[in-house]
C-alpha positions in Angstrom: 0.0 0.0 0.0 1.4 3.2 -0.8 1.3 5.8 1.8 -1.1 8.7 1.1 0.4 11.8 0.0 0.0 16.0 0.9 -2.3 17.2 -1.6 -0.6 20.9 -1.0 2.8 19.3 -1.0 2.8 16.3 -2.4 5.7 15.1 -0.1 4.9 12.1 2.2 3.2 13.0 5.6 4.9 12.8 9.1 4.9 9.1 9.8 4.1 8.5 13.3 6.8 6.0 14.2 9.9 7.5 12.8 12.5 8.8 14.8 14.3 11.8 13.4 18.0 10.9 11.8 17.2 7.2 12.3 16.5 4.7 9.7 12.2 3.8 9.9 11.8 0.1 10.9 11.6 -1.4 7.4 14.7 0.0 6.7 16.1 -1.8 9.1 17.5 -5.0 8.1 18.4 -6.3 11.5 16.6 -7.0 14.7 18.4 -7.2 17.9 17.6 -9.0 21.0 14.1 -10.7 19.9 16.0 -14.1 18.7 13.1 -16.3 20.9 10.3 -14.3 19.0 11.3 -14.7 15.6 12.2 -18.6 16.2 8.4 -18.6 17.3 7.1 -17.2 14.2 9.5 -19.3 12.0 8.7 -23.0 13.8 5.0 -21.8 13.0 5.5 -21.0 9.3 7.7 -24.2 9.2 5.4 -26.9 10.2 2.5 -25.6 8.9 0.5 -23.3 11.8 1.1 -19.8 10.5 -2.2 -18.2 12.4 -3.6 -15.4 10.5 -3.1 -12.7 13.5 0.1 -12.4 15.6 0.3 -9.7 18.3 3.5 -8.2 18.9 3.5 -6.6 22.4 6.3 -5.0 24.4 7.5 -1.9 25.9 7.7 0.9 23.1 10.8 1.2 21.1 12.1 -2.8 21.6 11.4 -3.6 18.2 8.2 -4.6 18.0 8.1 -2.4 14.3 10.9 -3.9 12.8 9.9 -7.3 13.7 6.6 -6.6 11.9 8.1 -5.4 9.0 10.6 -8.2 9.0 7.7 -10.7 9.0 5.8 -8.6 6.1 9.0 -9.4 3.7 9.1 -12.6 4.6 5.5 -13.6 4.4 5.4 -11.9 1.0 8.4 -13.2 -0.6 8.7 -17.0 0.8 7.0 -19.8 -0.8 4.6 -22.2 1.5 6.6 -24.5 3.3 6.7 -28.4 2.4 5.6 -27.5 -1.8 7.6 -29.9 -4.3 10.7 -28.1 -5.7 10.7 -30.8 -9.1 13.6 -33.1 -9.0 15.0 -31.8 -6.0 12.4 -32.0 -3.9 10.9 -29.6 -1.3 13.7 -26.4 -0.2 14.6 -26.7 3.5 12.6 -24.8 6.1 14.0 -21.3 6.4 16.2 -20.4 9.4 15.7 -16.5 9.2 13.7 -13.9 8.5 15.9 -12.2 6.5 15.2 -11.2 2.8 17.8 -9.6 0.7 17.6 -6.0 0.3 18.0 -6.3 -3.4 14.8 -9.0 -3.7 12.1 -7.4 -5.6 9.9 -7.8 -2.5 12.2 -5.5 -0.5 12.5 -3.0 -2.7 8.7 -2.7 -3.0 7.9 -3.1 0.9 10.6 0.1 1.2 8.5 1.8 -1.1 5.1 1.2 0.2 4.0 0.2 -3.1 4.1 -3.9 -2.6 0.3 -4.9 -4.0 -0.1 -7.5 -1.3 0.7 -5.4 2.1 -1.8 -2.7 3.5 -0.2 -0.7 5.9 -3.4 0.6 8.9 -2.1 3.5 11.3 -3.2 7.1 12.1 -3.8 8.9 9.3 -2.8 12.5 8.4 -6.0 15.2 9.0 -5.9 17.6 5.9 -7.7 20.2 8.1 -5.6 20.7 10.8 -2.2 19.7 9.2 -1.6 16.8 12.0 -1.4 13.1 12.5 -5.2 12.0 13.8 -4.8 11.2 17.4 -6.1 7.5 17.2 -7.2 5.1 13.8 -11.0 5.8 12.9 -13.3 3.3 11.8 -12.9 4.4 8.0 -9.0 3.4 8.1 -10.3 -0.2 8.9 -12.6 -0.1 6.6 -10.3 0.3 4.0 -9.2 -3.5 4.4 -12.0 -4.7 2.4 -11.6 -2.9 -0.5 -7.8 -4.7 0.1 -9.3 -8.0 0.6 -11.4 -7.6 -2.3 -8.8 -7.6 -5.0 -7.2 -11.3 -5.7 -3.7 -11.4 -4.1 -1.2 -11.2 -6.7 -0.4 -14.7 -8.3 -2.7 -16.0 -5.5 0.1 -15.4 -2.8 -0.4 -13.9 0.7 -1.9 -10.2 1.8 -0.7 -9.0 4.5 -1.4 -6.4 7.1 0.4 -4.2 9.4 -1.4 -2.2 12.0 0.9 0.1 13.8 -0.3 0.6 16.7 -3.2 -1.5 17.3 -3.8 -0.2 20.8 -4.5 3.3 18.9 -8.0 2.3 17.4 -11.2 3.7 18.6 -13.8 0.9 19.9 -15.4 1.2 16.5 -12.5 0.8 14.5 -11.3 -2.4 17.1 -15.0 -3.6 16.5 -14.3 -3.6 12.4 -11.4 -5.7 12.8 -12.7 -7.8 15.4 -15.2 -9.4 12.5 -11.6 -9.6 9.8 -10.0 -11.7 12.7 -13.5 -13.8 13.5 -13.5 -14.4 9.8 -10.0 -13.8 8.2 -10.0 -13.5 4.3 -7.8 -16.6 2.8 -4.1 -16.6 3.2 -4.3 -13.3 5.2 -2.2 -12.5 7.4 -2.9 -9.5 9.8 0.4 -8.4 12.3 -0.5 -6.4 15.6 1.7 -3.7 17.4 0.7 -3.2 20.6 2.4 -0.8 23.3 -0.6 -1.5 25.6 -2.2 -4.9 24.7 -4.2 -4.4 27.9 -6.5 -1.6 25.9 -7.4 -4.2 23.3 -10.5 -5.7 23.4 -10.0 -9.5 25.3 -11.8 -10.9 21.5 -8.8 -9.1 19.8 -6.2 -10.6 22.0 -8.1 -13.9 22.4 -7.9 -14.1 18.4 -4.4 -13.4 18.2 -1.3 -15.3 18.6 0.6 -12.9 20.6 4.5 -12.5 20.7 5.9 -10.9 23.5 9.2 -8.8 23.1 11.9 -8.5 25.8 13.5 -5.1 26.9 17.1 -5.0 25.4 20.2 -5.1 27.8 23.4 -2.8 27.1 24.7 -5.0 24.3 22.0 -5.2 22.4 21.1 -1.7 22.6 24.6 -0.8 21.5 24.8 -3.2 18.6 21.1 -1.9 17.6 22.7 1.9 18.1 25.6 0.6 15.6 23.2 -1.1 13.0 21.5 2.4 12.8 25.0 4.3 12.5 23.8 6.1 15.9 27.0 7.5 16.9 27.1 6.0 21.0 29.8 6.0 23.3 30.0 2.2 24.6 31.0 3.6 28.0 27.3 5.4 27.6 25.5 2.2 27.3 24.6 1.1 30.7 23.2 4.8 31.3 21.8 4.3 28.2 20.0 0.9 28.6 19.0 2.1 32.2 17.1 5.6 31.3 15.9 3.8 27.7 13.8 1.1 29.7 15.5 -1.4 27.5 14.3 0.4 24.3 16.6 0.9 21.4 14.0 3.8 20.0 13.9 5.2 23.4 17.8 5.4 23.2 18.2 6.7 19.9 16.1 9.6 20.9 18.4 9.6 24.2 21.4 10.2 21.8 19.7 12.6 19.2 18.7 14.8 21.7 21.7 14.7 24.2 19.3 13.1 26.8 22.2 11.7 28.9 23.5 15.2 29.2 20.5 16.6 29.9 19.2 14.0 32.4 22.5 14.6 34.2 21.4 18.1 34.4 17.7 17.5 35.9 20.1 15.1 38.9 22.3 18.3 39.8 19.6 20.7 39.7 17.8 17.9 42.2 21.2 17.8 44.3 20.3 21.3 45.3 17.2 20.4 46.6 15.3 22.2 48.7 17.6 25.0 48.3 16.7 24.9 45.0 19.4 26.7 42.8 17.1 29.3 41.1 19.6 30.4 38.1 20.2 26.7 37.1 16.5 25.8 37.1 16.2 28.8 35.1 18.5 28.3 32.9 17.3 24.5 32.2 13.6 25.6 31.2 14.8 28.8 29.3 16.8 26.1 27.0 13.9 23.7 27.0 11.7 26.1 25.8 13.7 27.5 23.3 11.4 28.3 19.8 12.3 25.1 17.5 13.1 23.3 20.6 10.0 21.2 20.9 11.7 17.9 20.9 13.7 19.2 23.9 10.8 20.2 26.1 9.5 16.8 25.2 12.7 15.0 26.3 12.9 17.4 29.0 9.3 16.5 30.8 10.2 12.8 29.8 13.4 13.2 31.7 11.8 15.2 34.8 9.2 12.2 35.0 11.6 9.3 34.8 14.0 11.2 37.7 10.5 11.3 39.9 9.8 7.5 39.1 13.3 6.7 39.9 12.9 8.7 43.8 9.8 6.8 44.5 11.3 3.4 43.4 14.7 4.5 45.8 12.4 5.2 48.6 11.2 1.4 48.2 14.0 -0.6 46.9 17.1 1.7 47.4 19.5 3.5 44.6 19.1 2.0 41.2 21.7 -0.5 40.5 23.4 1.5 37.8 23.3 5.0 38.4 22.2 6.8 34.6 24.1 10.4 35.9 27.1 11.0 38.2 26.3 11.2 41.8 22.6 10.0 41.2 22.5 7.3 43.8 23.5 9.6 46.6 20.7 12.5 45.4 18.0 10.1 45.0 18.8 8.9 48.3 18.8 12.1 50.4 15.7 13.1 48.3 13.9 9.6 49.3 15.1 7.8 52.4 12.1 6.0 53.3 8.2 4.6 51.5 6.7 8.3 53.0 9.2 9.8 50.7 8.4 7.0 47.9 4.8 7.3 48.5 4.9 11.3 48.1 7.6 11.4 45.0 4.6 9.0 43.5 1.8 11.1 43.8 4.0 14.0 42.9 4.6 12.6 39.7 1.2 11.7 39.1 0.1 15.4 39.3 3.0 16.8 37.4 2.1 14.3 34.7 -1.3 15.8 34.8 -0.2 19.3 34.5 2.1 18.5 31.5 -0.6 17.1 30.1 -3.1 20.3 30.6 -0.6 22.6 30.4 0.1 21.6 26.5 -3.3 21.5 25.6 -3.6 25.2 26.7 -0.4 26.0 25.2 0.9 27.3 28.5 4.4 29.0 28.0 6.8 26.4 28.0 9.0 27.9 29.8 7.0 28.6 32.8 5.2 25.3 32.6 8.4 23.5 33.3 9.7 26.3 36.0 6.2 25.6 37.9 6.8 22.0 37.7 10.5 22.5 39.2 9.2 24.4 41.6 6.3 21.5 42.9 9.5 19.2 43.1 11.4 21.5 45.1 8.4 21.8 47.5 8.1 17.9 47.9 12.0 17.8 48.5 10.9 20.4 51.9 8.4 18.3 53.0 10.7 15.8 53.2 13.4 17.2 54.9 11.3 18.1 57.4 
């Protein structure tokens, strides 16, 4: 399916899981750390019980995408196992997912433009110029006028919906009755961040893959495969902030997040006597006009430091620290489970005012200087 193009432009629309200066996921060729999941999908293929829905789930970011797209190329280009070859007989079950980049099936998946893969996920609103915020029943309703057309040299369709946990009820309702009763040699592949917002019928119809975290190797070798420039010294601090997410790392690195995240812990150390000129200073440069990815990171950053207080109060200091000095700050700031319990709900109401502050379009600067504040104010309580 080829993606829809900007009438006003006619450049390609913003694709909702690409990560700026990294390749998209199929362009990448290999997948790191998911060895158990593809076996899973290949011992299926191989003796014959390829079900026609797979659910990928997993944290964001651990390659549930280019799993997905890996399994489109393969599905697309590879001939049903245990068919007579002639003389020779039938061709040995494959061993890998992989398809060469230079195999016409490749070349058209890369393109969008291969006859037998539909691609579902938000769609781009004309009106306001922005991805839709979830996939509307009309996108899944665009699989029948796919289904209706005879698969090319009666081969496989197959469907990618990226993210499945992003449809309205009535668009999960629609492909509820595809996954009751699947068109021949279909294929339909999940992503789901959440699988828990799926409908149970979804999930019950599904054969669901579930996708480990990556640990520091991997996500280095993953940060290498995507030319992601990465110190290996960086990689624990890497792994640890990225939640074991090799997207959630490249962003880390394309946006200086280790740097910055070693920032939010000094600015903590001074807690309660909050430094005022380096908190400034921090949502100043957040806030910066064409710095929107940076207040992002920024509020992602400020989040993740709270989580990581509440979980010292309960467990003590993170095993690897992600900044210098960050186990003794996040144990002066969070001694104890009152301290855990109140870093918890402070996060939960920071969260909230992120969120409200953005749909207002509250001054980015002073959003995040409020928010500093609030967590200066919870480091007094504390202290008594």
């Amino acid at each position: 399916m080829r993606a829809p193009r900007r009438a006003e432009t006619d450049e390609l629309p913003p694709e909702p899981d690409r990560v700026e200066g990294v390749p998209h996921p199929r362009e990448t060729a290999r997948l790191y750390g998911q060895d158990e999941a593809e076996a899973r999908f290949l011992d299926a293929f191989a003796t014959g019980r390829l079900h026609h829905g797979w659910l990928l789930t997993g944290p964001q970011g651990i390659g549930k995408a280019t799993l997905a797209w890996r399994m489109a190329r393969f599905l697309l280009a590879t001939p049903d196992p245990g068919g007579d070859d002639g003389l020779f007989g039938a061709p040995p079950p494959p061993t890998s997912l992989d398809i060469p980049a230079d195999h016409p099936v490749a070349r058209r998946v890369a393109a969008l433009s291969d006859p037998g893969l539909f691609l579902l996920r938000r769609p781009w609103d004309e009106k306001t110029g922005k991805l839709k915020q979830v996939i509307g029943v009309d996108e899944v309703r665009r699989l029948h006028s796919f289904f209706g057309l005879s698969a090319v040299d009666g081969g496989r369709r197959v469907v990618i919906i990226d993210a499945a946990d992003e449809m309205n009820i009535p668009a999960a309702n629609a492909l509820l009755k595809l996954l009751e009763e699947p068109p021949a040699r279909a294929v339909l592949i999940l992503i789901a961040h959440r699988p828990a917002g799926l409908l149970p019928t979804i999930r019950s119809r599904c054969r669901e893959l579930k996708l480990a975290p990556l640990g520091p190797a991997e996500i280095t070798a993953a940060l290498d495969g995507a030319e992601v420039e990465a110190s290996p010294e960086d990689a624990p601090a890497l792994a640890e902030l990225a939640g074991g997410s090799v997207g959630a790392a490249m962003r880390l690195v394309t946006g200086e997040g280790l740097a910055l995240y070693a920032r939010i812990v000094d600015l903590l150390g001074t807690m309660p006597r909050l430094d005022r000129g380096r908190a400034l200073a921090l949502a100043d440069q957040a806030a910066a006009r064409g710095a929107e990815d940076r207040f992002e990171l920024t509020l992602g950053l400020l989040d993740l430091a709270l989580s990581r207080l509440a979980r010292t109060g309960v467990m003590g200091p993170p095993g690897i620290e992600a900044a210098p000095h960050e186990a003794e700050v996040l144990m002066r700031l969070s001694p104890h489970s009152h301290a855990a319990r109140l870093w918890a709900t402070r996060a939960q109401e920071l969260g909230n005012r992120a969120r409200q502050g953005r749909a207002v379009n509250l001054d980015p600067a002073a959003l995040l200087m409020d928010m500093v504040l609030k967590v200066n104010e919870t480091a007094a309580e504390i202290a008594g």
